[in-house]
C-alpha positions in Angstrom: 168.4 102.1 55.1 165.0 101.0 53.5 162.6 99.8 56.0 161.1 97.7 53.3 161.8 96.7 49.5 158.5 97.9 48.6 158.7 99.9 45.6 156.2 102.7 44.4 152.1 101.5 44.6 152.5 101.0 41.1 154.4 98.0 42.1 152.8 97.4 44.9 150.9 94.2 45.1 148.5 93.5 47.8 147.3 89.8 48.1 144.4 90.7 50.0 143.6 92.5 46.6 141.1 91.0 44.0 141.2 94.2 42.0 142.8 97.8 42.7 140.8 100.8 42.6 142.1 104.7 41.1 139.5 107.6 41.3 140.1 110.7 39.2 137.8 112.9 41.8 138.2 115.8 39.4 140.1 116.9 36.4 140.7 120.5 37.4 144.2 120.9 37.9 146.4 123.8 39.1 149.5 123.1 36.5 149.9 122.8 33.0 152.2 120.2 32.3 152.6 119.3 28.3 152.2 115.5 29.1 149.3 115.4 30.9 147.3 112.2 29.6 144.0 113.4 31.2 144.4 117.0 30.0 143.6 118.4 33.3 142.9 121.9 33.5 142.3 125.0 36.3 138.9 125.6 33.7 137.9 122.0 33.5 135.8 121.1 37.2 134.6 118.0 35.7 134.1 116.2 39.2 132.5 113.5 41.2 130.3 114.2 43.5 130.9 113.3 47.3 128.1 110.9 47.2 129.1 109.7 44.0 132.5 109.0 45.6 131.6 107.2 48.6 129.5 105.0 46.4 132.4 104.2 44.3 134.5 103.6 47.3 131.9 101.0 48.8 131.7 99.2 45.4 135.3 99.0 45.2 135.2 97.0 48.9 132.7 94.8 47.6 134.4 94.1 44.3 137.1 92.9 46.8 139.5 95.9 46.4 141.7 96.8 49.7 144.2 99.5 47.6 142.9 102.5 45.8 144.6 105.6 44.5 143.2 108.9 44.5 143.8 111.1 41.8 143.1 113.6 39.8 143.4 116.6 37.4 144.7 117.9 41.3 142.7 116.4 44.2 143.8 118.8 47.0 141.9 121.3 45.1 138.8 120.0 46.4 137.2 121.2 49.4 136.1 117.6 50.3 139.2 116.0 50.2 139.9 115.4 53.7 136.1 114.2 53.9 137.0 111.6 51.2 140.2 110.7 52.7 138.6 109.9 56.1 135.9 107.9 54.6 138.0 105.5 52.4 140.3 105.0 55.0 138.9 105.0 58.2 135.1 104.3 57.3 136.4 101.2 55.1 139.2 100.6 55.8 140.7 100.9 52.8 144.9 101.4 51.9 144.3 105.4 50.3 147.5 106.3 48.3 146.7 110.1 47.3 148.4 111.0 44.0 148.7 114.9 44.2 151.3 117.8 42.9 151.6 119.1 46.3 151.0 122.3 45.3 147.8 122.9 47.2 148.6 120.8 50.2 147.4 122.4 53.6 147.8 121.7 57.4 144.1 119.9 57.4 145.0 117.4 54.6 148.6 116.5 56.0 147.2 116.0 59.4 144.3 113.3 57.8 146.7 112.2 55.8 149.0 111.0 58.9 146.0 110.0 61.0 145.1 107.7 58.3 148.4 106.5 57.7 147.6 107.5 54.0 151.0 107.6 51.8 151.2 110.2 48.6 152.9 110.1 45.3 153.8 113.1 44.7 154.4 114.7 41.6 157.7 116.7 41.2 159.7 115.9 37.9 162.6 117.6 38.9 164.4 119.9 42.0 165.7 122.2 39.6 163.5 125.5 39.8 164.0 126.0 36.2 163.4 122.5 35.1 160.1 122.3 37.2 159.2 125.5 35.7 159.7 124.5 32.3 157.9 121.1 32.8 155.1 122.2 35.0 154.2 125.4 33.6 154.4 127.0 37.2 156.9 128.5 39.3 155.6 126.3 42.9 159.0 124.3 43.1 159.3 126.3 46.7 155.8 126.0 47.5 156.3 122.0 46.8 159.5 121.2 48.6 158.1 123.0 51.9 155.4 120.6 51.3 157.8 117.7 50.8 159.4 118.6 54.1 155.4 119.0 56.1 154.9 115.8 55.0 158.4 114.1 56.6 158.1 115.8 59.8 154.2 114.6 59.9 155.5 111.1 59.5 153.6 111.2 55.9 155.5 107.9 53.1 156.2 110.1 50.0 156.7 108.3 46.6 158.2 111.1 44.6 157.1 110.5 41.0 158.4 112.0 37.9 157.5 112.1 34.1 160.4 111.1 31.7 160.5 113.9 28.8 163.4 115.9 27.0 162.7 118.3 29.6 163.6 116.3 32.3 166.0 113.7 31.8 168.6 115.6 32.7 167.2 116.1 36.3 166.6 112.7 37.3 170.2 112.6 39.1 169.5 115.7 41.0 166.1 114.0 42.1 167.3 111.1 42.9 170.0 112.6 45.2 166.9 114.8 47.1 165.4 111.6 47.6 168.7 110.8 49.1 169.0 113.6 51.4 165.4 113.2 52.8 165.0 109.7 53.2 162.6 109.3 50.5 162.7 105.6 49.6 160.2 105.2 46.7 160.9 106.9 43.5 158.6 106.3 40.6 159.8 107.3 36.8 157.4 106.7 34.5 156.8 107.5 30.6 154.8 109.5 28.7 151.1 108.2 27.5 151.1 109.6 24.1 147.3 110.6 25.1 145.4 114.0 26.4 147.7 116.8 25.7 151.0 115.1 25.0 149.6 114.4 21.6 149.8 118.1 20.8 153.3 118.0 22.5 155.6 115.5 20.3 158.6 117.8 20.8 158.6 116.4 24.3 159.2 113.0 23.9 162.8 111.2 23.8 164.1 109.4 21.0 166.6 106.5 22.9 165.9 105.5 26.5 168.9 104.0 27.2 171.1 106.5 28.0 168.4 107.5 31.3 167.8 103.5 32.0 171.4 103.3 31.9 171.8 106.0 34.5 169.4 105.5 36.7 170.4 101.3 36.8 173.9 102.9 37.8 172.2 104.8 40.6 170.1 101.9 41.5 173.1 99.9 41.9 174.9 102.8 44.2 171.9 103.2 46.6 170.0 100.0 46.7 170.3 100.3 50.2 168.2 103.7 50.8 166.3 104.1 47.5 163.8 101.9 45.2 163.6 103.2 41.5 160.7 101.3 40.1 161.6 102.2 36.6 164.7 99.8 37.2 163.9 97.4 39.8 160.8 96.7 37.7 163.4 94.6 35.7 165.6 93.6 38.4 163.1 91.7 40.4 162.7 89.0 37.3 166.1 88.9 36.8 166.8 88.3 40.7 164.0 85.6 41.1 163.8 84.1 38.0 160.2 84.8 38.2 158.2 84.8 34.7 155.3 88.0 34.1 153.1 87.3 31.1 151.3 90.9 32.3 152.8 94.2 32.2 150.8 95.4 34.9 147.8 94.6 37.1 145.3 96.5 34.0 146.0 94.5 31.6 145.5 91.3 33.4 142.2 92.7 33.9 142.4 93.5 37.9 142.3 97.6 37.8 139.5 99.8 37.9 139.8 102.8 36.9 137.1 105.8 37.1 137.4 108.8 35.9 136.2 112.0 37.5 133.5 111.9 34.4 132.4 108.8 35.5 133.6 106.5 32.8 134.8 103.3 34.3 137.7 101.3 32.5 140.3 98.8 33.1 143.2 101.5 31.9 143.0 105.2 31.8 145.9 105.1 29.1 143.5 103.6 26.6 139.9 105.4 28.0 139.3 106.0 23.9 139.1 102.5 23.4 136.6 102.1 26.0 134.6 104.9 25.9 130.9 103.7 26.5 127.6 105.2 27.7 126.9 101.7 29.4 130.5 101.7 31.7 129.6 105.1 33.5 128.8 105.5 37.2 126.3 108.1 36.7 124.4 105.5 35.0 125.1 102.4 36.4 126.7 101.0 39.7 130.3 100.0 39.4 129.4 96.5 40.3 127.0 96.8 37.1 129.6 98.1 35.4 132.4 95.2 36.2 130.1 92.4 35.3 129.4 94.1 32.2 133.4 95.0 32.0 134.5 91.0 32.6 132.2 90.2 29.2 134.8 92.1 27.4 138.0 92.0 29.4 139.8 89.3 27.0 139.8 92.4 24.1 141.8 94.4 27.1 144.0 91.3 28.7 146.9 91.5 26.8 149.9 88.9 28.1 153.3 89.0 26.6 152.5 85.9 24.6 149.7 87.8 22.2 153.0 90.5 21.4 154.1 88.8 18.5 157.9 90.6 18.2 158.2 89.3 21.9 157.3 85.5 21.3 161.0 84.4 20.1 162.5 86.9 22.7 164.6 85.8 25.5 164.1 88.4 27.3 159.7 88.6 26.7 159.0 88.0 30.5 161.5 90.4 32.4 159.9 93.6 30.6 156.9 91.7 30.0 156.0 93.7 26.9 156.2 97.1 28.2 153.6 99.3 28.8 150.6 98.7 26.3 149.0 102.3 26.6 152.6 103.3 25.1 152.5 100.9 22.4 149.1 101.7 21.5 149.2 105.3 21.3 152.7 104.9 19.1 151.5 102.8 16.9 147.5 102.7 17.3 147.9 99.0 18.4 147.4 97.2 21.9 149.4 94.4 21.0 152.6 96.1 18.8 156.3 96.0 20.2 157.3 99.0 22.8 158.4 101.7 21.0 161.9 101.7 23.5 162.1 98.1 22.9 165.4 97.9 21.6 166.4 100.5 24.4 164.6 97.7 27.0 166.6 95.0 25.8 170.4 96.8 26.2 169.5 97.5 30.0 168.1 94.4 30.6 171.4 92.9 29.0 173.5 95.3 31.5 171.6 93.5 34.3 172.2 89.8 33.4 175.6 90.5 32.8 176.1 92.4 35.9 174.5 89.5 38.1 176.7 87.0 36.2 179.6 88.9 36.9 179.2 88.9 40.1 178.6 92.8 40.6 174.9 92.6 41.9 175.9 89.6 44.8 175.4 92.4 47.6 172.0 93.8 46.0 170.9 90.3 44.9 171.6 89.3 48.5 170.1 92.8 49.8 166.5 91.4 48.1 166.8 88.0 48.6 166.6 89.0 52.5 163.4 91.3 51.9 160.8 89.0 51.6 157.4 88.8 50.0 158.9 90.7 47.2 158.6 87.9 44.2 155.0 89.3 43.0 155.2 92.5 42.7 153.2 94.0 39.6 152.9 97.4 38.1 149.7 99.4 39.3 
């Protein structure tokens, strides 16, 4: 059974937290996914330096952060990882989620990883070898799953995360179901940025979400016991506790920084072209610099449901909340434009409420109602 009702650390929301931190510490990556927003590369070692790094990590205490996400292009490719790991964590303090393939995981970076209690979203897409292969470019599904299985025995929380294309949404059962097996409670499904390489990669994106949301809600409601699928619960949780979000997620109500392993700093690396700026760069400024400068233009970024206007006469505008605006933008070159799965939003969310009225959700509605500080959660 679930020790907690957490979902994935994009849903995870810290009240300790004035702001949440993610560092790209390099864009070289080992895979070549068709998605990849950041169009990470094995030939592009655009990094941080270690200094650099720390720097950012102390800035992001001081800005009042206590969660930040490590990322990359593939972190574990760097030989400083570990060193980076053990700073954030045990130097600062700091909660370190490591965002990583787990590809290139070793014995060294599990064991800091358990020492610091340091959780990883892994990225996996799918368990079937061809699937991966097709998605990922590589044939490492074997070297991954061994990795998977390090990380359990080491006592290591996995999110698993996956990437919903025509490629694999087919496989999101047969993920789902290793989660299953392996007691992995946290399963984050998210969609594709139409940004970095996926713009060269239209072929890959699906035309009607339902049929997936509608599967994975039926899932949901077969395992809500053992397994959180934020993808879902990320409309459940309204539903459950009546509880109305004007903001899609923690970046849009201006409470994310983000910096990538160029140094640009923004509020959301989905929309880095709108923000691109000499001024908001760590090589040239300090982060704190940088946010003071950031706040001055932070009502262009903070986009509530309530400045959509398709979602003002919806009933159903603060449950999805809008949707992901680094979607929307990239679809239709407009932050504040409807989702482009709205309709596709609207029939699952309608499968929900009538579900609950029904009377079919009692047991899960019960299930969460006995979980706690739960009511806040908020996308990464």
């Amino acid at each position: 059974m679930r020790k907690n009702i957490t979902p994935c650390p994009f849903l995870a929301c810290d009240k300790e937290s004035k702001i949440y931190g993610w560092i790209e510490i390099t864009n070289q990556c080992n895979l070549k996914c068709p998605y990849c927003y950041a169009d990470s590369a094995i030939s592009k070692k655009i990094e941080l330096s270690f200094d650099k790094i720390k720097e950012i990590l102390k800035d992001l205490k001081s800005l009042g952060a206590s969660v930040v996400m490590i990322s990359g292009g593939e972190p574990s490719l760097r030989n400083d990882l570990v060193d980076i790991l053990n700073f954030g964590s045990k130097k600062l303090g700091l909660k370190i989620i490591l965002v990583s393939n787990g590809t290139a995981l070793n014995s060294k970076i599990i064991k800091a990883l358990a020492d610091n209690k340091i959780a990883v979203q892994l990225s996996i897409d799918s368990v079937d070898p061809r699937v991966y292969e097709r998605s990922r470019g590589v044939k490492l599904l074997p070297k991954v799953i061994e990795n998977i299985k390090s990380l359990l025995r080491n006592g290591v929380e996995i999110y698993l995360a996956s990437t919903l294309t025509k490629t694999t949404k087919r496989s999101m059962r047969g993920l789902i179901n290793f989660a299953l097996d392996n007691g992995i409670q946290n399963i984050h499904i998210g969609e594709v940025i139409p940004e970095g390489r996926s713009k060269k990669n239209k072929n890959i994106f699906i035309k009607s979400a339902y049929p997936i949301y509608k599967e994975l809600y039926e899932m949901q409601k077969k395992s809500y016991l053992f397994v959180s699928i934020d993808l879902i619960e990320n409309f459940i949780y309204p539903i459950i506790f009546n509880n109305k979000r004007s903001f899609y997620c923690n970046a849009m109500e201006g409470k994310t920084l983000e910096i990538g392993s160029d140094g640009q700093v923004y509020f959301c690396g989905g929309i880095r072209d709108l923000m691109e700026n000499d001024d908001f760069n760590v090589n040239r400024n300090s982060l704190i610099c940088i946010h003071d400068k950031l706040k001055k233009t932070q009502n262009n970024f903070k986009i509530s449901v309530e400045k959509i206007k398709e979602c003002k006469q919806c009933e159903y505008s603060h449950i999805c909340s809008g949707g992901c605006r680094a979607i929307s933008y990239h679809h239709s070159g407009n932050l504040v434009s409807r989702h482009p799965y709205c309709k596709d939003i609207k029939k699952i969310i309608k499968d929900i409420i009538d579900d609950l009225d029904s009377g079919l959700l009692d047991d899960y509605k019960d299930f969460l109602l006995r979980g706690g500080n739960i009511k806040n959660k908020k996308i990464f």
